[in-house]
DOLOLUM-271431 format. One record per residue: y, z negated, x negated of N, C-alpha, C in turn; residue number from 1; residue in three letters. Coordinates in Angstrom, 3 decimals, decimal comma, always signed. Atoms other than C-alpha are relative to their C-alpha. Example, Ala and Ser with C-alpha at 12.3 -4.5 7.8 and 13.67 -1.06 7.14 Angstrom:
       nc2       nc3       nc1      cac2      cac3      cac1       cc2       cc3       cc1  num  residu
    -1,190    +0,000    -0,890    -4,500    -7,800   -12,300    +1,200    +0,000    -0,900    1     ALA
    -1,190    +0,060    +0,820    -1,060    -7,140   -13,670    +1,090    -0,730    +0,770    2     SER
This chain:
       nc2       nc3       nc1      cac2      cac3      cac1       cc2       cc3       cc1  num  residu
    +0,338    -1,401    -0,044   +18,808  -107,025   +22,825    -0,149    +0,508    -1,430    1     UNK
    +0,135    -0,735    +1,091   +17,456  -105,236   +19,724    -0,182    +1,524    +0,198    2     UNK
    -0,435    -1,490    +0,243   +18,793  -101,761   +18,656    -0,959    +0,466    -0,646    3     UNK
    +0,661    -0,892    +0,815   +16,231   -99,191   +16,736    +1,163    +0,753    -0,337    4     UNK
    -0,727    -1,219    +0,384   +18,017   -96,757   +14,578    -0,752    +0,586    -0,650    5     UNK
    +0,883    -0,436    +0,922   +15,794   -94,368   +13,109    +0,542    +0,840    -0,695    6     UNK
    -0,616    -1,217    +1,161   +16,152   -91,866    +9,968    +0,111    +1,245    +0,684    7     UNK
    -0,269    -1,603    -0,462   +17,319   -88,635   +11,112    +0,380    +1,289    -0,937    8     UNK
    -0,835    -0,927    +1,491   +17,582   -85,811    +8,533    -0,373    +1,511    +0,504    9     UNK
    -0,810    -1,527    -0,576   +19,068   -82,550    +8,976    +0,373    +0,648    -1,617   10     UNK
    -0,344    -0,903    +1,162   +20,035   -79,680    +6,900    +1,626    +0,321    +0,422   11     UNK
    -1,755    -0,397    -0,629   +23,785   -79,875    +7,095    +0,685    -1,470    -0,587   12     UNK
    -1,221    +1,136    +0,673   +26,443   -82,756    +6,427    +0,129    -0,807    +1,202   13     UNK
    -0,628    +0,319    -1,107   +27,914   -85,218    +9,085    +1,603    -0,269    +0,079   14     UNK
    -1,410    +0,721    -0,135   +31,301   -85,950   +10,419    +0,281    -1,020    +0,609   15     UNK
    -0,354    +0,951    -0,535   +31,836   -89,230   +11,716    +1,034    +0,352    +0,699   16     UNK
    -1,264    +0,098    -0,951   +34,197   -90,226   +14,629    +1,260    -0,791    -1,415   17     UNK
    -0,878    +0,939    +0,697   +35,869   -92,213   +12,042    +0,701    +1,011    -1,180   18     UNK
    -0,961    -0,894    +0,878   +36,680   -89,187    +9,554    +0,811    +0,521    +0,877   19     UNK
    -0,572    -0,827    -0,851   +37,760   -87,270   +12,215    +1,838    -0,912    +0,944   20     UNK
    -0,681    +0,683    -0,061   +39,802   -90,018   +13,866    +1,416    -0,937    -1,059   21     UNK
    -0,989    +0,023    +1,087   +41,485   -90,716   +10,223    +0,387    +1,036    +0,027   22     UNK
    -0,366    -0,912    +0,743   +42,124   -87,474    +9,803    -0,295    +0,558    -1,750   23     UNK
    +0,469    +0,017    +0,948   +40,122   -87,251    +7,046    -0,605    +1,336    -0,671   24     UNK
    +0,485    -1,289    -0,120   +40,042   -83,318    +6,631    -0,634    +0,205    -0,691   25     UNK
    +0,255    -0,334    +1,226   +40,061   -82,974    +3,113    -1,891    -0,149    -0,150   26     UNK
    +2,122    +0,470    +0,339   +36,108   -85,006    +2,802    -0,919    +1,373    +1,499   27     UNK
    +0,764    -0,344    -0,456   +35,363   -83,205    +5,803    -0,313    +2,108    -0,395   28     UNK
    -0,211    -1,151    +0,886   +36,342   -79,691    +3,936    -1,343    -0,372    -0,930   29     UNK
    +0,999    -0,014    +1,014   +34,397   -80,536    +1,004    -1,353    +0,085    +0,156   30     UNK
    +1,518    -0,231    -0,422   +31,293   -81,511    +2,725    -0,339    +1,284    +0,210   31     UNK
    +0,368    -1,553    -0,518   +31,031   -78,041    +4,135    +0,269    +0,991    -1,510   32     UNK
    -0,381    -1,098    +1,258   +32,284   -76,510    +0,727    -1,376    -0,115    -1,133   33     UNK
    +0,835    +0,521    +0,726   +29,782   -78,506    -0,959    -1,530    +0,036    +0,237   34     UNK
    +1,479    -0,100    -1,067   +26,759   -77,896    +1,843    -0,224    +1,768    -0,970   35     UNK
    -0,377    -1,520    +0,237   +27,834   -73,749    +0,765    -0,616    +0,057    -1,578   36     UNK
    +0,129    +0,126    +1,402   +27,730   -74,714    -3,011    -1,838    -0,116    -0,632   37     UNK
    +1,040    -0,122    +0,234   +24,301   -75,730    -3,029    -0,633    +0,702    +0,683   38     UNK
    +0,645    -1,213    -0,390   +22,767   -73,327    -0,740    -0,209    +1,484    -1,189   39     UNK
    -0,055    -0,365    +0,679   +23,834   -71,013    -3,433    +0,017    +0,120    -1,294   40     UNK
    +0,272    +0,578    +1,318   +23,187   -72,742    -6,328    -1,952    +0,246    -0,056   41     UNK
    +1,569    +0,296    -0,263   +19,326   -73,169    -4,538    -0,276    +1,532    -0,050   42     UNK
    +0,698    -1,357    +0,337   +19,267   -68,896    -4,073    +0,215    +0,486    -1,208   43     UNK
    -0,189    -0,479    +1,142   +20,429   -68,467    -7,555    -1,216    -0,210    -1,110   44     UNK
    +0,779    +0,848    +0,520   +17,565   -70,913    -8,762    -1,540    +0,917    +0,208   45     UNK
    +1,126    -0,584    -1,210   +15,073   -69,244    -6,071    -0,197    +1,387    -1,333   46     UNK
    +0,278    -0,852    +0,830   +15,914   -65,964    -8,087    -0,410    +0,676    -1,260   47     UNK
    +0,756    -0,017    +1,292   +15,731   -66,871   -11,258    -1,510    -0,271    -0,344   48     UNK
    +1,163    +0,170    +0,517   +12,533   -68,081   -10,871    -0,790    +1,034    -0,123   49     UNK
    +0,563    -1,292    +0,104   +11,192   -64,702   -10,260    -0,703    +0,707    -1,529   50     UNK
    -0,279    -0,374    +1,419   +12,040   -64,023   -14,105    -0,649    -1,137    -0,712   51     UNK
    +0,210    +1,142    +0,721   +11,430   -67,946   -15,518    -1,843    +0,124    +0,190   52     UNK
    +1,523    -0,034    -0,138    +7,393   -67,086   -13,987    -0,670    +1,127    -0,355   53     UNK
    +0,348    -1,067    +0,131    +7,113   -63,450   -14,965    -1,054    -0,112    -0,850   54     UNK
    +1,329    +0,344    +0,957    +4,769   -64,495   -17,793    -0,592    -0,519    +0,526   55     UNK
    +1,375    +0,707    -0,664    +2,439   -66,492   -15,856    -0,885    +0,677    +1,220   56     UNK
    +1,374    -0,547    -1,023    -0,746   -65,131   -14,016    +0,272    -0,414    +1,541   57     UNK
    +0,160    +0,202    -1,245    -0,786   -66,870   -10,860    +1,162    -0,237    +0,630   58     UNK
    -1,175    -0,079    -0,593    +3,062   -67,427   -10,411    +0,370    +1,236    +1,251   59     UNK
    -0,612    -1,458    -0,432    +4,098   -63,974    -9,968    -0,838    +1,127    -0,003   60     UNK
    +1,357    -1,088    -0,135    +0,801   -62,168    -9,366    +0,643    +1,201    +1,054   61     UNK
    -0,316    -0,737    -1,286    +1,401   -59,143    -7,096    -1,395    +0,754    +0,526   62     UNK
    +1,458    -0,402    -0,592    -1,379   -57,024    -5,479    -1,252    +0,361    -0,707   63     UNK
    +0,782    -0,017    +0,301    -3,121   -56,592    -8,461    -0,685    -1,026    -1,166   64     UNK
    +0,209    +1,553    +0,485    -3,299   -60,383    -9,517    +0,012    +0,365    -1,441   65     UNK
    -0,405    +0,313    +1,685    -1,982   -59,887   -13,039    +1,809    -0,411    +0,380   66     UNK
    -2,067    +0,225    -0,460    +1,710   -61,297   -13,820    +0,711    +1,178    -0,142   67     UNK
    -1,257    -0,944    -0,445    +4,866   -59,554   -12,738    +0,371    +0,954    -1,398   68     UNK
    -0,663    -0,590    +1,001    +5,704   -58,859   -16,691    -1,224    -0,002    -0,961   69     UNK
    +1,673    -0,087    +1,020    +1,909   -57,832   -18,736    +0,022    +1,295    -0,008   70     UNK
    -0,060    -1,266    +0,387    +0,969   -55,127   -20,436    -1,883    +0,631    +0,159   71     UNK
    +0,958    -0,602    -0,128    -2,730   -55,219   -18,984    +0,166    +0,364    +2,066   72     UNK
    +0,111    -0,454    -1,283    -1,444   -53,860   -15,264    -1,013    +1,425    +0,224   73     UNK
    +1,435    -0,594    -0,435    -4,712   -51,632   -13,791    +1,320    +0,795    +0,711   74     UNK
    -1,046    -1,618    -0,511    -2,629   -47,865   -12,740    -0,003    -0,163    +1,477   75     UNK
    +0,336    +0,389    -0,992    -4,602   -48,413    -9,680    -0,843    -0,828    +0,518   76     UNK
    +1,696    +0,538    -0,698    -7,523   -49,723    -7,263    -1,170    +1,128    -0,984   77     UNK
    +0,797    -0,855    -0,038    -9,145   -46,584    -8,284    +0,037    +0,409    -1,883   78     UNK
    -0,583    -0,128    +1,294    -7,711   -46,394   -11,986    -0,002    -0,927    -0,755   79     UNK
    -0,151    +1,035    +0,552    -8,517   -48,847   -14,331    +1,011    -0,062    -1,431   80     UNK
    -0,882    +0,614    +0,908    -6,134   -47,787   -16,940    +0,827    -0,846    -0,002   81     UNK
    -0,536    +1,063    -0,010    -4,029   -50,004   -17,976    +1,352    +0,226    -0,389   82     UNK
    -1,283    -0,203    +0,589    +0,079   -49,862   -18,114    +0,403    -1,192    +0,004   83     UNK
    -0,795    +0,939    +0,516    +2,454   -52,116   -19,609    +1,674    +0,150    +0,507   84     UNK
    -1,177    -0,040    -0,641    +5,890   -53,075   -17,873    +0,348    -1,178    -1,102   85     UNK
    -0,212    +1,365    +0,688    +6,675   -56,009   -20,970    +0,112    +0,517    -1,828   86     UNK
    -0,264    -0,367    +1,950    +7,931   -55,783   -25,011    +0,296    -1,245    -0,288   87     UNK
    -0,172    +1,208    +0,488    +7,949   -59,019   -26,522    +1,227    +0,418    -1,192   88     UNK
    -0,949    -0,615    +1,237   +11,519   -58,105   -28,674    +0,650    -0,513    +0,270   89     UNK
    -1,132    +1,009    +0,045   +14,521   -59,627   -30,130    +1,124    +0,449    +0,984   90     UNK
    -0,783    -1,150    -0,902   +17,574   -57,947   -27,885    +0,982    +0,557    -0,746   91     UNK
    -1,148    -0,255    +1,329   +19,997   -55,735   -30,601    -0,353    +1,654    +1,200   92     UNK
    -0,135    -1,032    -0,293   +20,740   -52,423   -29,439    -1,344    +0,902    -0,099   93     UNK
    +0,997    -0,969    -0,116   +17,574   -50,354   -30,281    -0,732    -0,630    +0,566   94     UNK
    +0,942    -0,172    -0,539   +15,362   -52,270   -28,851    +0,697    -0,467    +1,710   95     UNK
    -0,379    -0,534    -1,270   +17,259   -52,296   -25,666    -0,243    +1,403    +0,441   96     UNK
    +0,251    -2,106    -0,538   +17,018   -48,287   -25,465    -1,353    +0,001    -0,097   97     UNK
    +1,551    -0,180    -0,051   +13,146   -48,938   -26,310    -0,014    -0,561    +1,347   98     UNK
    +0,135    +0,435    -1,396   +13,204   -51,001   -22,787    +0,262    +0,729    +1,092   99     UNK
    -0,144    -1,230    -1,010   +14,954   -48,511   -21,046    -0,771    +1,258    +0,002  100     UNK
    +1,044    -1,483    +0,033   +12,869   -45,508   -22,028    -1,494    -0,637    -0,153  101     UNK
    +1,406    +0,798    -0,206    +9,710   -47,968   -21,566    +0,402    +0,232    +1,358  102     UNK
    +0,212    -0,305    -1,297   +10,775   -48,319   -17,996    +0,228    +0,999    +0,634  103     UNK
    -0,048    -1,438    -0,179   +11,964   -44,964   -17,744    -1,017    +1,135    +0,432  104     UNK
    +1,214    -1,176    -0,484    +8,776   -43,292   -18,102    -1,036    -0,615    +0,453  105     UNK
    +1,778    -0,119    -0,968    +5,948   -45,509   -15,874    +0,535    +0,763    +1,060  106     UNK
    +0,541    -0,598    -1,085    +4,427   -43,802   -13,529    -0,671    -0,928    +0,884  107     UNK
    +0,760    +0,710    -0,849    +3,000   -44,528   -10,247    -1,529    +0,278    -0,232  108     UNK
    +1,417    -0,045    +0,576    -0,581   -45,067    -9,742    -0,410    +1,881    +0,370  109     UNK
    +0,554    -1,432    -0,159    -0,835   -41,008    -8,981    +0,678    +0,662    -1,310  110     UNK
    -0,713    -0,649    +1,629    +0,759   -40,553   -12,673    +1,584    +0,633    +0,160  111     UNK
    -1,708    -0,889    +0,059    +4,332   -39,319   -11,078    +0,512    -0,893    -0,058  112     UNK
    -1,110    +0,815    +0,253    +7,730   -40,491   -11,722    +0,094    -0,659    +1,266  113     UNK
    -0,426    +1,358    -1,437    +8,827   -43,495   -10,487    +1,343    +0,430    +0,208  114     UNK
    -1,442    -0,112    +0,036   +12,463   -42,503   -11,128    +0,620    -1,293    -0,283  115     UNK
    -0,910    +1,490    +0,254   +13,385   -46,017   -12,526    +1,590    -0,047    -1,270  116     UNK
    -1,523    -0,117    +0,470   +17,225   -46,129   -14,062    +0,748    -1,166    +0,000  117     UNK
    +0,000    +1,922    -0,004   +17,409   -49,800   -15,403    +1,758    +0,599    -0,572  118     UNK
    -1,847    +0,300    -0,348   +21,762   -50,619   -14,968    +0,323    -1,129    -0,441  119     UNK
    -0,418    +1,672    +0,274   +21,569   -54,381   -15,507    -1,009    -0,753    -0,846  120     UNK
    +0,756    +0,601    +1,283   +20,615   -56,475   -18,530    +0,338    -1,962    +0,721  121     UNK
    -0,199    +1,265    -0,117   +19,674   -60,090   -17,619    -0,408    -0,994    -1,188  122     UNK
    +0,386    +0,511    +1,263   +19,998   -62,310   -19,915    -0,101    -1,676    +0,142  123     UNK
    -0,040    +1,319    -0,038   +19,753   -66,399   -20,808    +1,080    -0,327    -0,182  124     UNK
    -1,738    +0,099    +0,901   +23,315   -68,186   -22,054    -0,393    -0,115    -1,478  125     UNK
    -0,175    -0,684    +1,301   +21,978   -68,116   -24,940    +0,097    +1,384    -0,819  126     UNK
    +0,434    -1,682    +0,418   +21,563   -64,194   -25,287    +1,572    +0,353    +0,702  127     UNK
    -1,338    -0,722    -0,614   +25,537   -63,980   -23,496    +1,115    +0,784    -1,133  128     UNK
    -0,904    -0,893    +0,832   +27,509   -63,224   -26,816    -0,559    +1,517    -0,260  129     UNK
    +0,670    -0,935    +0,107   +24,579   -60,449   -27,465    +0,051    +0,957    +0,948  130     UNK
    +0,184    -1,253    -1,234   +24,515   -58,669   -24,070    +1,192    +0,164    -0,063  131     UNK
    -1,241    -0,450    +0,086   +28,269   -58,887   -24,115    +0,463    +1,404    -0,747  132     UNK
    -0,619    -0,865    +1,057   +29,070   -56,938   -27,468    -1,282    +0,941    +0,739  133     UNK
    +0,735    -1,068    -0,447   +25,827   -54,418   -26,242    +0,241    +0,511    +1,150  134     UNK
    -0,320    -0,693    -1,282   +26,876   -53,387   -23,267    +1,182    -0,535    +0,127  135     UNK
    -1,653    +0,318    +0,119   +30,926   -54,503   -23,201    +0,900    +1,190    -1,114  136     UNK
    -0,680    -0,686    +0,930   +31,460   -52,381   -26,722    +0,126    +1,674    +0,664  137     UNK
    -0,094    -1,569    -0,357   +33,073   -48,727   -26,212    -1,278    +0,790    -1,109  138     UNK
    +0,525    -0,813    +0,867   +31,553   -47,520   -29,557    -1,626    -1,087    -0,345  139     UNK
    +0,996    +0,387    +0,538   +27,924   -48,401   -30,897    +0,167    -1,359    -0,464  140     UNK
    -0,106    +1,105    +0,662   +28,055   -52,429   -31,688    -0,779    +0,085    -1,700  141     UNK
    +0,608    +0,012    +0,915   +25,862   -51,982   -34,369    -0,018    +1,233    -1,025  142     UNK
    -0,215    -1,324    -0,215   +26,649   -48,520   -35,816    +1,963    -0,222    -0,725  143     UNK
    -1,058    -0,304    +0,247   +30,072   -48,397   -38,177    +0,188    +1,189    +0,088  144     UNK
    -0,649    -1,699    +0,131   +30,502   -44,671   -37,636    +0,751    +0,404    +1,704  145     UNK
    -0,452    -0,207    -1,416   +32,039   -45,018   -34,384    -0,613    +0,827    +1,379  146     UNK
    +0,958    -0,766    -1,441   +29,027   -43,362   -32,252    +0,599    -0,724    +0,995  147     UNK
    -0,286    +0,573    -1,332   +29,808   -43,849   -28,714    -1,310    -0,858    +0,144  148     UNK
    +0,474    +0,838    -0,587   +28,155   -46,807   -26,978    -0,946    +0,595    +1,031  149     UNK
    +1,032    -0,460    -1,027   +25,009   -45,298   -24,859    -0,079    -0,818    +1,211  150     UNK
    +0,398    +0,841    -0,874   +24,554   -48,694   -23,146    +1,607    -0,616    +0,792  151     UNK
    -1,333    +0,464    -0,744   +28,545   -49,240   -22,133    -0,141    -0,163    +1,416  152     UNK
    -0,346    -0,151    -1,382   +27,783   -48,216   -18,669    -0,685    -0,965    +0,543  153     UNK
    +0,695    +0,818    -0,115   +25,548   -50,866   -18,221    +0,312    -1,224    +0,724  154     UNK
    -0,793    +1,450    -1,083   +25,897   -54,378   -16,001    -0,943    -0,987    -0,958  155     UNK
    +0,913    +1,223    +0,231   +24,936   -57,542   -17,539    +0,210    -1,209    +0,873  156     UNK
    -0,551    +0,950    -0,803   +24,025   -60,577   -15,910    -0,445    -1,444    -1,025  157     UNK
    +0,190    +0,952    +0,345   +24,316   -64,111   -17,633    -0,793    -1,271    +1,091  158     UNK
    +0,374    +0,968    -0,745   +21,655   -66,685   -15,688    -0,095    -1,312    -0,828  159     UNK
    +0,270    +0,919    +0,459   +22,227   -70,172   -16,493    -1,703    -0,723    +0,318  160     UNK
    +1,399    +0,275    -0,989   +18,750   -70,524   -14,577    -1,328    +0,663    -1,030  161     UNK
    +1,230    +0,150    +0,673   +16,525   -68,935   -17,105    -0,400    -0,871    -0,602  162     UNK
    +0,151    +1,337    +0,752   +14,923   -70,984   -18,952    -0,752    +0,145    -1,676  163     UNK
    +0,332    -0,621    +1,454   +13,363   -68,815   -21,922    +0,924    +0,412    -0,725  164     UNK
    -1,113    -0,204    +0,911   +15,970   -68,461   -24,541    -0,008    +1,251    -0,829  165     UNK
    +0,287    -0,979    +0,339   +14,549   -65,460   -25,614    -0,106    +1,250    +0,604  166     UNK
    +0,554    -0,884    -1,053   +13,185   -63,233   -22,675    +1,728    +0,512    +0,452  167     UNK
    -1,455    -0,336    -0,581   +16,111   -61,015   -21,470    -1,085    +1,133    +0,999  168     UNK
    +0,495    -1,481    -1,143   +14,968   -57,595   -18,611    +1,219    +0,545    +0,101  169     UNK
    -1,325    -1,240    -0,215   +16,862   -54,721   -17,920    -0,538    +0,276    +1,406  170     UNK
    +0,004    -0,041    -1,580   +16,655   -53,829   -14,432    +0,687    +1,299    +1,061  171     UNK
    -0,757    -1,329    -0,761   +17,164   -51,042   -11,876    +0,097    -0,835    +1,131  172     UNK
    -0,700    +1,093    -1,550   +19,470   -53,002    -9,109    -0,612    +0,716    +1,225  173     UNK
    +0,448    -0,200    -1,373   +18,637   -50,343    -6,544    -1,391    -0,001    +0,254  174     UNK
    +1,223    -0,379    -0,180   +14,839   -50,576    -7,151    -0,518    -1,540    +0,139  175     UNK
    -0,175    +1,268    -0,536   +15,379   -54,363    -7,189    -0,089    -0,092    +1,137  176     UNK
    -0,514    -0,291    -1,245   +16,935   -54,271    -3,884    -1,313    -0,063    +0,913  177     UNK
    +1,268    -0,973    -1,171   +13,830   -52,485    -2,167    -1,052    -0,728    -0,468  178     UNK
    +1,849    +0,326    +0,094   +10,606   -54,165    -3,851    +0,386    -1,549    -0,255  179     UNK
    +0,167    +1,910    +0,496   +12,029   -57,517    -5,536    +0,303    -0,787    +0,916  180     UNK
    -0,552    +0,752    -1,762   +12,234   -59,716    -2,203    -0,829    -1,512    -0,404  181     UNK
């Protein structure tokens, strides 16, 4: 008598009769801890890419097939000016407040406020000591006269997942939320 066994692949882990029958909790713990681990390792990856393609044309095109982060976006269908959501800059305190009062004031394509109120600075690990002291310090990092810190209230997020060592965004979480999907 000859047996077939064919490949069977699944999205998940297995437990043998034989772990189970050892008592073999611990491996069968891990598997499941470890199934969890990368699921969330894969949406962390998923997200970053969002950011790692923002410069490229056909990555992250949206409805008006330019990339996600350019400074030749068309206002409208009907509007060919052209706005800019992108600053090619180092990240030090001023030109963080230039980013925020860049995204501050676009408009939609009918010229009104968007109401955007960027909260969170994402950054690379290489840019983590930088976003830290800029948004962590009470008083002005940069600034010996003890001005208060404008950007304190601020969230940063360190992605080991970017992959530009340079590129950081500031970000409005709740406007995230609703369009970045």
């Amino acid at each position: 008598q000859v047996e077939y066994s064919h490949t069977h692949w699944v999205r998940g882990f297995q437990i043998t009769k034989v772990m189970l029958e050892d008592m073999q909790y611990d491996g069968i713990f891990d598997s499941a801890d470890n199934l969890g681990v990368a699921f969330a390792r894969k949406r962390r990856k998923d997200r970053a890419s969002v950011f790692n393609n923002a410069f490229t044309a056909g990555a992250t095109a949206g409805y008006d097939n330019v990339a996600l982060c350019s400074a030749s976006h068309p206002r409208s269908a009907t509007d060919a000016t052209t706005v800019s959501n992108t600053l090619a800059l180092a990240l030090n305190s001023t030109n963080l407040e230039t980013a925020i009062q860049t995204h501050m004031d676009l408009k939609d394509d009918l010229g009104e406020e968007i109401n955007i109120q960027p909260n969170l600075l994402i950054v690379p690990q290489e840019l983590r000591k930088t976003a830290h002291e800029l948004v962590m310090s009470e008083y002005a990092p940069e600034n010996a006269n003890n001005a208060v810190n404008i950007h304190s209230e601020m969230q940063y997020l360190v992605s080991p997942y970017l992959t530009d060592t340079n590129a950081w965004f500031v970000v409005d979480t709740a406007m995230s939320m609703k369009y970045l999907k």
